[in-house]
N, C-alpha and C positions, 0 to 999 in steps of 0.2 A: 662547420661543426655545430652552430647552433641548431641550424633548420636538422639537422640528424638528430640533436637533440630533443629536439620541440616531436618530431615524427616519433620516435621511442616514447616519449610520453602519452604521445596520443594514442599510439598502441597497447601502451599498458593499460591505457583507461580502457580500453573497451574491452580488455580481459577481465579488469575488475569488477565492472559493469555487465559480463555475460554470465555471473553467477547472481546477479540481482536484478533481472530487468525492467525493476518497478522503480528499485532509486533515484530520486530525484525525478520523479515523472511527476504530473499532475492529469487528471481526468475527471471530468465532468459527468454527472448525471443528472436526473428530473429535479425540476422543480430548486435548478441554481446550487446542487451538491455538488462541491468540488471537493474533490480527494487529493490530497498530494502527501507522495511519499517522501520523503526528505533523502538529503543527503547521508544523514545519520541513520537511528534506527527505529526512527517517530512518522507515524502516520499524525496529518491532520484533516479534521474534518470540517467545512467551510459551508455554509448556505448565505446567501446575501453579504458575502463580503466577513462574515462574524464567524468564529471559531465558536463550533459545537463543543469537539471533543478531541483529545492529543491520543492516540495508540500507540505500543510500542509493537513494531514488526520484525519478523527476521524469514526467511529465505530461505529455503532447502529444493533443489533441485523446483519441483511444480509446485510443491507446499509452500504456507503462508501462513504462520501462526502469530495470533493477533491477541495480544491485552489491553486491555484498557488501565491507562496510567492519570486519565483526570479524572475524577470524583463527580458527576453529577446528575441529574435526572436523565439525559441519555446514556449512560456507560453502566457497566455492569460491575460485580467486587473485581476490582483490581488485580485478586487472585487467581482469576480463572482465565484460564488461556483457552482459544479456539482455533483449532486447526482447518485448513482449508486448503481445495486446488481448487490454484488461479489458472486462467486460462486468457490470453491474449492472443488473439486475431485478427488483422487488417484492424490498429486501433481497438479494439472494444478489448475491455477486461471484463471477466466475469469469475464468479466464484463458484465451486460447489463445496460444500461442508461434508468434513469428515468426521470431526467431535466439535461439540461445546456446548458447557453445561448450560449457559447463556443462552437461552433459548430468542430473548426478544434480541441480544446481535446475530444469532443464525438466523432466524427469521429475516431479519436487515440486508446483513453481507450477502445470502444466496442470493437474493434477487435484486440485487443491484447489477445495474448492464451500464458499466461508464467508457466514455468516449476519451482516447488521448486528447488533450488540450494542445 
């Protein structure tokens, strides 16, 4: 009965997990940027081990719209949401942008090419 039960969960997770397949990921790119998505609905941003910036993300089929939720010299107003398709292949995530008024995170996000970790 257990091992039924442990397999049933394991199979739910990956239903859960095939309408978001960036949760709880992490990926790498230049120059020591680590990206990780959480388990929740917060991107964070990583260089040398130090927290840049926290995003909040959510998910819709290939789309990825992204606000920025911490306040600082990297992030943009808070208010402004930028939509994007993500695209993942053999590991790499990449982005292209569909709106945001954010011009220096569209500048950012498109051209980031990060590695699954």
């Amino acid at each position: 009965m257990k091992k039924i039960l442990a397999a049933c969960v394991i199979i739910f997770s990956a239903f859960i997990n095939a309408d978001n397949p960036l949760k709880n990921t992490k990926w790498t790119g230049e120059g020591g940027l680590v990206v990780f998505f959480t388990a929740s609905d917060s991107v964070k941003l990583l260089a040398d081990d130090q927290l840049i910036t926290t995003a909040q993300y959510k998910v819709k089929d290939s789309l990825l719209i992204w606000r920025d939720i911490t306040v600082s010299n990297a992030t943009c107003d808070t208010s402004i949401r930028g939509t994007y398709i993500y695209r993942i292949k053999e590991d790499v995530l990449t982005f292209r942008i569909v709106s945001d008024r954010c011009e220096d995170r569209a500048n950012i996000i498109q051209t980031l090419v990060l590695l699954k970790k």
